[in-house]
C-alpha positions as CSV (number, residue, x, y, z in Angstrom):
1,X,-11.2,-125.3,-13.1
2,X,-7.5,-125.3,-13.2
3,X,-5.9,-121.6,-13.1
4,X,-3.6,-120.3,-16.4
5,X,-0.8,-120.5,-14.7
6,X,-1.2,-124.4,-13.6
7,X,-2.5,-124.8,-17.4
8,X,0.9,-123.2,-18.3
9,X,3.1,-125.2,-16.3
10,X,1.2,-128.1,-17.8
11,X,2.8,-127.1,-21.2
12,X,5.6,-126.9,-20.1
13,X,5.8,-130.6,-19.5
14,X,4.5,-132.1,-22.5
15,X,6.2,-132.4,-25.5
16,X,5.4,-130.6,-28.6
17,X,3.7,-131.0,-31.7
18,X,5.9,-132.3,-34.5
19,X,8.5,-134.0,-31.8
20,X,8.4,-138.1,-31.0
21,X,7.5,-139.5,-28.1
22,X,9.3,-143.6,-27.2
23,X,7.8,-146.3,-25.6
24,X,9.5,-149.1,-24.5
25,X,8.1,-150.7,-27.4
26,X,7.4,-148.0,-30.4
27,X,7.6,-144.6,-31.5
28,X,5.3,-142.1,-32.0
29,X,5.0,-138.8,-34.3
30,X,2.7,-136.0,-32.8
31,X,0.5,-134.7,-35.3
32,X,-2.4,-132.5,-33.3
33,X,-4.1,-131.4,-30.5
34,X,-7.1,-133.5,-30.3
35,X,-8.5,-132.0,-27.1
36,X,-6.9,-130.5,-23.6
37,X,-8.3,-130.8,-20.4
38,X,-6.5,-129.7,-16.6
39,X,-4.2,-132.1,-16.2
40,X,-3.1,-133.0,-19.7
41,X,-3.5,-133.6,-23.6
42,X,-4.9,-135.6,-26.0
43,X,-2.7,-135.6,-29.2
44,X,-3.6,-137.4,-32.8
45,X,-0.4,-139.4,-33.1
46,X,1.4,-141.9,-36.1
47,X,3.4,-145.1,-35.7
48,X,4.1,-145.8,-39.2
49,X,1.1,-145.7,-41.1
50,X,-1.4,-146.1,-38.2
51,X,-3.1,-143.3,-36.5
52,X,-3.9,-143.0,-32.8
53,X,-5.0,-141.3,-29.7
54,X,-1.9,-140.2,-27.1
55,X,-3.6,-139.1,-23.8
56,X,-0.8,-137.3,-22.3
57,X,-1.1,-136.0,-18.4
58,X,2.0,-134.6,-15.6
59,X,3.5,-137.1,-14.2
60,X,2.5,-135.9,-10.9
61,X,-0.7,-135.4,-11.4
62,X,-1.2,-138.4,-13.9
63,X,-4.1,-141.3,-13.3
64,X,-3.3,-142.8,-16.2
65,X,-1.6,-145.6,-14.0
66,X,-5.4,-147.2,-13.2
67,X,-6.8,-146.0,-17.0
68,X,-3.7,-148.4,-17.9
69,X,-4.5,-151.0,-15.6
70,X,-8.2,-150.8,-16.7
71,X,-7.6,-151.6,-20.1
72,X,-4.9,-154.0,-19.7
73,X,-7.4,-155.6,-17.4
74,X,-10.3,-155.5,-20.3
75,X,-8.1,-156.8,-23.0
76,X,-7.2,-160.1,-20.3
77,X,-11.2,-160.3,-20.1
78,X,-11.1,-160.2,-24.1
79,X,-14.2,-156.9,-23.9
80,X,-16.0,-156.3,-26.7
81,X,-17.0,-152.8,-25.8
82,X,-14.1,-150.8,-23.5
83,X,-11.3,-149.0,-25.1
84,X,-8.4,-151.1,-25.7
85,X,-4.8,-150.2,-24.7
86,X,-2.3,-150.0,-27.5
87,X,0.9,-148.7,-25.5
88,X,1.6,-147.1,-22.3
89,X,5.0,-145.1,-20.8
90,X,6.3,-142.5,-18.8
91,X,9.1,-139.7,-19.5
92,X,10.2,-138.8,-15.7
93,X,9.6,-136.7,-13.8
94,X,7.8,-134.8,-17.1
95,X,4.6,-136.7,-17.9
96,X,3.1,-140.4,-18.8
97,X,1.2,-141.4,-21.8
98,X,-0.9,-144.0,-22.9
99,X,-2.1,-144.8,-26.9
100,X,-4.9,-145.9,-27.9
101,X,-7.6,-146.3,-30.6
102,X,-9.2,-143.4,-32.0
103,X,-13.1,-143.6,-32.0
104,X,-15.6,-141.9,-33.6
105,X,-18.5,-139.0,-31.9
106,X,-19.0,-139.2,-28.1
107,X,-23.0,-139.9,-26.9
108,X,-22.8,-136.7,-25.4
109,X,-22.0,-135.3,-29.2
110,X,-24.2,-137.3,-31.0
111,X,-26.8,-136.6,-29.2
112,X,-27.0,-132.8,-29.5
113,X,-26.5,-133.1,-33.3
114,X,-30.2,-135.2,-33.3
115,X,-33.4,-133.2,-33.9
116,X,-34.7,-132.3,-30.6
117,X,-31.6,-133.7,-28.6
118,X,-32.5,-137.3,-28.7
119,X,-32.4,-140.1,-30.1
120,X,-35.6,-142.9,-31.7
121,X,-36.8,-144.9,-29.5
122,X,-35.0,-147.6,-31.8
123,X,-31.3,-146.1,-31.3
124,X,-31.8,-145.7,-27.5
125,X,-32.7,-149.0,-26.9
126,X,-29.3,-150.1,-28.5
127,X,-27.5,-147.7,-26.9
128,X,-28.9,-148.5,-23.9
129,X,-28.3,-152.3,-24.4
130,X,-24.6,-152.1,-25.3
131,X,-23.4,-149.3,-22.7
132,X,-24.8,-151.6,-20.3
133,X,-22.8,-154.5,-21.7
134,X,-20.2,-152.3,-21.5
135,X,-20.2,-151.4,-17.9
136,X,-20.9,-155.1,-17.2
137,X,-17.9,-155.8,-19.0
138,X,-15.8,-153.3,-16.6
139,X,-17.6,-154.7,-13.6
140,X,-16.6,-158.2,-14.7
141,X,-12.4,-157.0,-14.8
142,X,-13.1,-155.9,-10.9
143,X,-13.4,-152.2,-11.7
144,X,-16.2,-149.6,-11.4
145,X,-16.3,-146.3,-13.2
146,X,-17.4,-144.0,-11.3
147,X,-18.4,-141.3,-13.8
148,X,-20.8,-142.8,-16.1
149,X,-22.2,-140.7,-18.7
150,X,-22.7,-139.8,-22.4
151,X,-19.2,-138.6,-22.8
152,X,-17.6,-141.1,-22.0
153,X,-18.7,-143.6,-24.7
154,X,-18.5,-143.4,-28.6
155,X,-18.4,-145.2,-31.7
156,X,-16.3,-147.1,-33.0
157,X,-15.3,-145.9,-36.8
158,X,-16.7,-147.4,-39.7
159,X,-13.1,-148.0,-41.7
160,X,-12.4,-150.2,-39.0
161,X,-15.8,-152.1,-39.2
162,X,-16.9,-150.8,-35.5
163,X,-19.3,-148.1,-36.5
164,X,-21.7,-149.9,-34.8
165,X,-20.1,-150.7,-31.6
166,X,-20.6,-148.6,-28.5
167,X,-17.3,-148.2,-26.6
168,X,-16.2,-147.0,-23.3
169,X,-13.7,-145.2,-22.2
170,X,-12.0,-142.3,-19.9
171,X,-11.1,-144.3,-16.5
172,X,-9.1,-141.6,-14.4
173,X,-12.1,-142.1,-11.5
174,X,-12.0,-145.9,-12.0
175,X,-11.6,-148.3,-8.6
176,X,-11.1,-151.6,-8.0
177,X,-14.1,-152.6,-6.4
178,X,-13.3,-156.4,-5.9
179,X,-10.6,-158.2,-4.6
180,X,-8.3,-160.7,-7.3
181,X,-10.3,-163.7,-5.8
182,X,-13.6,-161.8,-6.6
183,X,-14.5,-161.2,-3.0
184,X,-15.9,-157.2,-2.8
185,X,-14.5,-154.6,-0.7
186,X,-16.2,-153.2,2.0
187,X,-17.5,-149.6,2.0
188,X,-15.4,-147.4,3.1
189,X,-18.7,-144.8,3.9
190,X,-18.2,-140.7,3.2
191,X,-15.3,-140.4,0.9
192,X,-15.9,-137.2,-1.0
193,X,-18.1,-136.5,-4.1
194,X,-16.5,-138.3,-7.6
195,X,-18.4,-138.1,-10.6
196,X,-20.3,-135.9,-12.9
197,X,-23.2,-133.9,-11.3
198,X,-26.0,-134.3,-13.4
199,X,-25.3,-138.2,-13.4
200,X,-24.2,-138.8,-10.0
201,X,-25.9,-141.4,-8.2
202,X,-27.7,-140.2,-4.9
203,X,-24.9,-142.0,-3.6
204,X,-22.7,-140.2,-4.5
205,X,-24.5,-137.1,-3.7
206,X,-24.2,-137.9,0.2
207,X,-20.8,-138.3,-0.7
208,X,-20.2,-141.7,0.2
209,X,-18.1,-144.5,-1.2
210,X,-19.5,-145.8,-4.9
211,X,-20.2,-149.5,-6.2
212,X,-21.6,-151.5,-8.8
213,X,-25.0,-150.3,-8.1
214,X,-24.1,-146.4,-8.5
215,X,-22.7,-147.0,-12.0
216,X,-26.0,-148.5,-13.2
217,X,-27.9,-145.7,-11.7
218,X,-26.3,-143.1,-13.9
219,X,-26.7,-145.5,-16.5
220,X,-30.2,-145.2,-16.3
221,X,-30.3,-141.5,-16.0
222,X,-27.8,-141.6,-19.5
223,X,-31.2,-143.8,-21.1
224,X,-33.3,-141.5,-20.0
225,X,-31.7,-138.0,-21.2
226,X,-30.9,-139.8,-24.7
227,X,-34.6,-141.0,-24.9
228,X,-36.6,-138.3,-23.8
229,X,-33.9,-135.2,-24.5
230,X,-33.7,-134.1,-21.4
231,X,-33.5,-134.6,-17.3
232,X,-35.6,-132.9,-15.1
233,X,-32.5,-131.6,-13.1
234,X,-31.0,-130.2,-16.1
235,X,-30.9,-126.3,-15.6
236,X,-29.8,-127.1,-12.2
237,X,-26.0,-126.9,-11.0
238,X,-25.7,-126.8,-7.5
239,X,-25.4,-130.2,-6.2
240,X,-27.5,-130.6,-3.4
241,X,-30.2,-128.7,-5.3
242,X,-29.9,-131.8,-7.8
243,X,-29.6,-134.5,-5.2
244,X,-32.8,-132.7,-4.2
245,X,-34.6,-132.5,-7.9
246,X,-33.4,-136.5,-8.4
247,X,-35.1,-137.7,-5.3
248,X,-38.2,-135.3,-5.7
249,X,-38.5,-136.8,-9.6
250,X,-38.9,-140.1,-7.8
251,X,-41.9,-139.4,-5.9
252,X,-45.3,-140.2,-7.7
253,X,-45.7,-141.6,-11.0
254,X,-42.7,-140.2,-11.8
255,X,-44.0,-138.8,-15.2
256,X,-41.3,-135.8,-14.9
257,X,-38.7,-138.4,-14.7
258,X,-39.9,-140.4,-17.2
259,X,-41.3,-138.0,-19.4
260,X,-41.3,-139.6,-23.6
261,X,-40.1,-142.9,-22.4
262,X,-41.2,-146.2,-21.7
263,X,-43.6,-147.6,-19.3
264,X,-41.3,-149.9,-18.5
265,X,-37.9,-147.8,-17.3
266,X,-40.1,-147.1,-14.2
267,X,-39.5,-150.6,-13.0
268,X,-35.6,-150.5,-14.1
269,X,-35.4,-147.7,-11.8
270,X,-37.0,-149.3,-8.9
271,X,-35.1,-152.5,-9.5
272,X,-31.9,-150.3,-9.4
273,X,-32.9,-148.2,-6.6
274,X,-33.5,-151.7,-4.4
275,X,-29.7,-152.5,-4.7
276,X,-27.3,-152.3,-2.1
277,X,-23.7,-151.3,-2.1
278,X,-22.4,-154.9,-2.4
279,X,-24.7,-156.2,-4.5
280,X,-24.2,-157.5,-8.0
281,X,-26.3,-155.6,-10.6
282,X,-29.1,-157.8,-12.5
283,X,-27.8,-156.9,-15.7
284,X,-29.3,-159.4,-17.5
285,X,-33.3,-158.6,-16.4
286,X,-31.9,-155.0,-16.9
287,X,-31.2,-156.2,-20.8
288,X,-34.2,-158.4,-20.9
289,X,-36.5,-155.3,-20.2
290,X,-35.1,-153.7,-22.5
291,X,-35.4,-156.4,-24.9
292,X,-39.2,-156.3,-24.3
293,X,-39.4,-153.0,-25.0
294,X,-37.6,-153.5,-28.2
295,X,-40.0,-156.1,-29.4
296,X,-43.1,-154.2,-27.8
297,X,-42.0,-151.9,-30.6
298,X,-40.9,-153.9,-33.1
299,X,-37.6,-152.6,-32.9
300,X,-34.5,-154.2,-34.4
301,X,-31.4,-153.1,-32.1
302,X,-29.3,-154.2,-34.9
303,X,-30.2,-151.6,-37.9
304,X,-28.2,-148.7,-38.0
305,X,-28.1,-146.0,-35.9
306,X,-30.1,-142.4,-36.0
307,X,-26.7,-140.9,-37.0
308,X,-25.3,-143.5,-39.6
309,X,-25.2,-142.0,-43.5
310,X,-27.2,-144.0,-45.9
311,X,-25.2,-147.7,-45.9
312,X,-24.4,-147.8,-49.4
313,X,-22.7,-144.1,-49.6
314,X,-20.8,-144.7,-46.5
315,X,-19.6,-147.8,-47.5
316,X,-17.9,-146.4,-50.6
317,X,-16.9,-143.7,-48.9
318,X,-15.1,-146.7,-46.4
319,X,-13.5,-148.5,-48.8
320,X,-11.5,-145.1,-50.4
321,X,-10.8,-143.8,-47.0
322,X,-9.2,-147.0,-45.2
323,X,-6.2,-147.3,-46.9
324,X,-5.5,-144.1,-45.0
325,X,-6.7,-144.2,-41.7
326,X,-5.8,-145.9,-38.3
327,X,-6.9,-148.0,-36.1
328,X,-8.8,-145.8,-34.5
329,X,-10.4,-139.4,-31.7
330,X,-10.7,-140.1,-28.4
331,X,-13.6,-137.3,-27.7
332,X,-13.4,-135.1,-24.6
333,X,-16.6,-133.0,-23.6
334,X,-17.9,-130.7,-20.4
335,X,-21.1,-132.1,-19.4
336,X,-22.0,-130.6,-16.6
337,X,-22.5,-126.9,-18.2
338,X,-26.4,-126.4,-18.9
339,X,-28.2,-127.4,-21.9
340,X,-31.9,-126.3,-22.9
341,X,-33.3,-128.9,-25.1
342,X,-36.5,-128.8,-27.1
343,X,-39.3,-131.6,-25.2
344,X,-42.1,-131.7,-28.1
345,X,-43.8,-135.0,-27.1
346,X,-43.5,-138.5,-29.0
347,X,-45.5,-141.8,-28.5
348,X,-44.4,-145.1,-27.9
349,X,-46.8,-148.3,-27.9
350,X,-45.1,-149.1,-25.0
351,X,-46.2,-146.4,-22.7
């Protein structure tokens, strides 16, 4: 946690509410404070009649170098589901800024506002379906994440059309992970811990360098927590007491683990566990299973989602707001706090 007097001389930095801040390109009105975190802002900004998201961090402290390079790389790649970059620019030696679209709830919101702290079986499977696309789509620009979880993917807003697309975003831990001819790096072994605790990769637990492969393991712990409500690790914060409750939910038929979900996410999770640190994930038989599962169920991943309004109101309600609204609140959360969740049992036809 940063101390109050770093958080102070953070402030100090960043320009204030009501002022402009220049690009090279555009200039933008600061509105409000959208969310703060240790090393910066998140401001609700205007160019012209368009409203934004300004992620604002100190200069010397700023990552927003690789969230820029990220994006920029995603846009090249033309991804359907990661954050795009509308501007980027610094004020030396003060801070550095980049824009971008505002989005809707987080997972990691959206979530606790569902009855029991989950999600159908019907909205999981979609979620679980496009974050995946998602982080294949980040893979594919040479990057991994590093700090896959619920937070760090929401909606797109309705005005704009994209209520029903999943994207991702937050990069500060992001690393290139392949070379510009494709060719992967070489682990570079213990490196320190990166990453949210509760879904770290047992990887990362041991504290060694991440890949491809430790992305799509928190993945999977993500589709589990928003199918079942819960992890078995979740009143647990030490981390080696987790690392410890991860490899011991492993062990048998893995029923705590797996606990309201599908048969079939026990043989995602031994497919995942197989993979090395250079391999390429099998993202496609990862979609294909869930695929089955979705027609096991007779689920159609392309109805609306557990927390979309009826279509009709919400569409009227569209059509008088977008005239006012922007492209785009970029959503920050604490995850790794600890949250009790109700686990009354459901049935699928699939387990």
């Amino acid at each position: 946690m940063p101390s109050e007097k770093s958080s102070a001389s953070n402030k100090k930095c960043m320009p204030e509410l009501g002022t402009e801040v220049r690009s090279g390109i555009s200039i933008y009105k600061l509105l409000s404070v959208l969310g703060e975190g240790g090393f910066g802002t998140v401001l609700e900004v205007r160019r012209g009649y368009r409203r934004y998201a300004m992620k604002i961090e100190k200069y010397d402290k700023s990552m927003l170098h690789i969230e820029a390079a990220v994006m920029s790389a995603a846009e090249r790649h033309s991804c359907k589901h990661i954050c795009r970059l509308v501007d980027y620019g610094t004020q030396k030696p003060r801070y550095m800024f980049i824009v971008m679209p505002v989005l809707g709830k987080d997972l990691h919101t959206l979530r606790h506002e569902q009855l029991n702290k989950r999600f159908s079986l019907r909205t999981s499977i979609a979620i679980g379906m496009q974050t995946l696309a998602a982080i294949e789509e980040l893979h594919r620009c040479g990057f991994i994440s590093r700090d896959i979880k619920p937070g760090n993917f929401a909606v797109g807003l309705r005005e704009e059309m994209q209520h029903r697309t999943i994207f991702l975003f937050d990069f500060g831990l992001a690393k290139k992970h392949s070379d510009r001819d494709g060719n992967e790096y070489a682990s570079r072994g213990v490196v320190g811990w990166r990453g949210t605790t509760r879904y770290g990769s047992l990887k990362a637990h041991e504290r060694l360098d991440l890949g491809r492969r430790d992305d799509i393991e928190s993945w999977f712990y993500v589709l589990v927590e928003i199918t079942s409500g819960t992890l078995p690790w979740r009143h647990v914060t030490e981390r080696n007491n987790v690392r410890a409750a991860k490899l011991m939910a492993r062990k048998g038929t893995r029923v705590h683990l797996l606990y309201n979900c599908p048969k079939q996410y026990d043989l995602m999770l031994t497919i995942i566990d197989a993979l090395m640190f250079e391999d390429r994930p099998p993202y496609q038989q990862l979609q294909a299973i869930l695929e089955d599962i979705g027609k096991e169920n007779e689920i159609d991943t392309h109805s609306r989602f557990d927390w979309d309004e009826d279509d009709s109101t919400a569409d009227s309600q569209s059509k008088q707001s977008v005239s006012d609204s922007g492209d785009t609140a970029l959503v920050l959360n604490d995850e790794d706090g600890v949250i009790s969740v109700d686990e009354s049992p459901r049935t699928y036809s699939s387990t």
